[in-house]
N, C-alpha and C positions, 0 to 999 in steps of 0.2 A: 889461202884456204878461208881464212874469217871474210874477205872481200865476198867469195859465193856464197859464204852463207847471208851475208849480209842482202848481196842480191837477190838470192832467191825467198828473203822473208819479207823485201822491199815488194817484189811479186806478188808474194802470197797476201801481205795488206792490203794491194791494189784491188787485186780478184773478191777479198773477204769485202771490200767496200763497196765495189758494184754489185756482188750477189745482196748485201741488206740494202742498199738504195733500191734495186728492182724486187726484194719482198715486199719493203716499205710500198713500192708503188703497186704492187701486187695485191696487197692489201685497202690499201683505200679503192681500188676499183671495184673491191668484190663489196665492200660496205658501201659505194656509190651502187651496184647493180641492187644489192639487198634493199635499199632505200626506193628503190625504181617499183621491186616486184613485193614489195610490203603488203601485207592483208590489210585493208582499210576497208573493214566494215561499213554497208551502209547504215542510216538509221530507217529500221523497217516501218513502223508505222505512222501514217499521219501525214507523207510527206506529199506535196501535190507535186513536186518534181518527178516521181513516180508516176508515169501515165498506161495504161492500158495496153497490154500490149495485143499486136497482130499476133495471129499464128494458132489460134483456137482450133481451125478446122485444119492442122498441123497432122499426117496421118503417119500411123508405122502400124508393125505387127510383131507380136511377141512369137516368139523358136514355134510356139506351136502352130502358129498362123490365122489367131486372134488378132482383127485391127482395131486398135486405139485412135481416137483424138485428142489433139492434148486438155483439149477442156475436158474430157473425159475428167480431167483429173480437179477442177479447178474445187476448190474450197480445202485442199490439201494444200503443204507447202512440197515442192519438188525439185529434184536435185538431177538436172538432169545433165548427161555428158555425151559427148560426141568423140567419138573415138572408133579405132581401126584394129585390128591385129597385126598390121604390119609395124604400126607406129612404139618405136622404143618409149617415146615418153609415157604413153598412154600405159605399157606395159611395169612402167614405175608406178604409174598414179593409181592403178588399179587394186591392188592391193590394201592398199591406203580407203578406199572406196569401197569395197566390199567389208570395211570394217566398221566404215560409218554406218553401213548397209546395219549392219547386227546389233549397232547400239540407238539409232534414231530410230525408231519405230513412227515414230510422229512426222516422217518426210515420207513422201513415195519419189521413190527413184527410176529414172529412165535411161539407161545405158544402151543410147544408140547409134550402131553404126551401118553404113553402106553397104558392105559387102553380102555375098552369098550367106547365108541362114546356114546351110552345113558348115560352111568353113569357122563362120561366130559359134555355132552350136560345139564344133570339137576343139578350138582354142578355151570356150570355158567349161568344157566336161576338164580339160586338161588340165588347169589350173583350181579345180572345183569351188568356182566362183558360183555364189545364190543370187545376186542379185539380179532384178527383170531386165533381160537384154532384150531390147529391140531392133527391129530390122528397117528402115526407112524407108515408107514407099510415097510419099510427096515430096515435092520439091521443098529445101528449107526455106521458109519465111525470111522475111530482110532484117528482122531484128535479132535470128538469132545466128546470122553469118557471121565468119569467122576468117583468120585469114590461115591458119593453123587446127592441127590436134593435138594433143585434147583441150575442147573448150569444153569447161563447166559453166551452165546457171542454174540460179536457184531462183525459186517461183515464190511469189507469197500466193495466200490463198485466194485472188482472185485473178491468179493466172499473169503477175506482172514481175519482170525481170527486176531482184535487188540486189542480184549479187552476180558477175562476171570473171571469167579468169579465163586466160589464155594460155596457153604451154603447160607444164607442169607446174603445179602448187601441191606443196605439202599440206593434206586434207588432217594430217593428225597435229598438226598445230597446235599449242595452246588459244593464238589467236582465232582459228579458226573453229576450233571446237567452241569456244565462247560465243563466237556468231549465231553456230549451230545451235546451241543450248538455250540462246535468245529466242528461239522460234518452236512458240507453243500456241 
C-alpha cells in the first residue's frame, strides 16, 4: 500500500513540475510579446525624420453623405482608424475609442471603414457609438496601408503620420493617454 502511494505522489511531482516549467515558459513569452507591442511614443515636434505625408486629397463620406478630404482636416491633430464591423478586434478597440472620443476634444476623429453605409450606420446606432464614421470612397494612399484591422494613426497638425498601430491596442492606457495629452 505505502509503495502506491508513494508512486502515485512520484507522479504527481512530475506533472506538478512540467505544469510550472510550461507556466514559467508561458510567462516570459507573454513579457517577450508585451515588449514587441509596447506604446513607444513618438517625439512629436521638431523632428525632420517626420516628413510630409501623401494622402491630402484622401476622399470618404460621413453616414449622411457629406465628402471629406483629409486635408480638410489639417491644422487639427487626428485620430484616425480603419476598421470593419465584421472585424472582432476592431469590435474590442472601439469602445476604448469612443471614449477618447468624449474626453479629447482637441483631436478630430475619423473612423473609417469599407463597407456599405447602412450596414456601418446600424452596427453604430447599435452600440450607440458618437463618434464621426466614415465611409471610404478613394482608394487608400501608400502610406497609410496596412496589412491588418484595426489600424490607427494619428496626424499632427500639418497632416503628417506620428503615431501607428496595428491590431488592437489598448487606447485607455496610461501610456497612451499621456501621448494623447502631449497633443495640444
Amino acid at each position: 500500500m505505502k509503495k502506491n502511494h508513494l508512486f502515485f505522489l512520484a507522479i504527481f511531482i512530475i506533472f506538478l513540475s512540467f505544469g510550472l516549467i510550461l507556466f514559467y515558459k508561458s510567462l516570459k513569452e507573454i513579457k517577450e510579446v508585451e515588449k514587441e507591442i509596447a506604446f513607444k511614443p513618438p517625439e512629436v515636434e521638431g523632428k525632420k525624420e517626420v516628413k510630409p505625408q501623401e494622402g491630402s486629397d484622401f476622399k470618404f463620406k460621413n453616414l449622411e453623405g457629406k465628402t471629406f478630404n483629409l486635408s480638410d482636416f489639417k491644422g487639427k491633430y487626428v485620430f484616425m482608424t480603419f476598421w470593419a464591423t465584421w472585424c472582432r478586434f476592431c469590435a474590442m478597440e472601439l469602445p476604448e475609442i469612443q471614449k477618447l472620443y468624449e474626453n479629447y476634444k482637441n483631436i478630430e476623429f475619423i473612423m473609417l471603414s469599407p463597407e456599405e453605409p447602412e450596414k456601418v450606420k446600424s452596427y453604430i446606432n447599435l452600440y450607440k457609438y458618437k463618434f464621426p464614421v466614415y465611409i471610404q470612397i478613394s482608394s487608400t494612399p501608400s502610406n497609410f496601408r496596412t496589412s491588418g484591422i484595426p489600424a490607427n494613426f494619428i496626424l499632427d497638425k500639418e497632416g503628417r503620420i506620428i503615431l501607428k498601430k496595428e491590431g488592437y491596442f489598448n487606447w485607455l492606457s496610461a501610456e497612451a493617454k499621456s501621448f494623447l495629452d502631449s497633443l495640444k
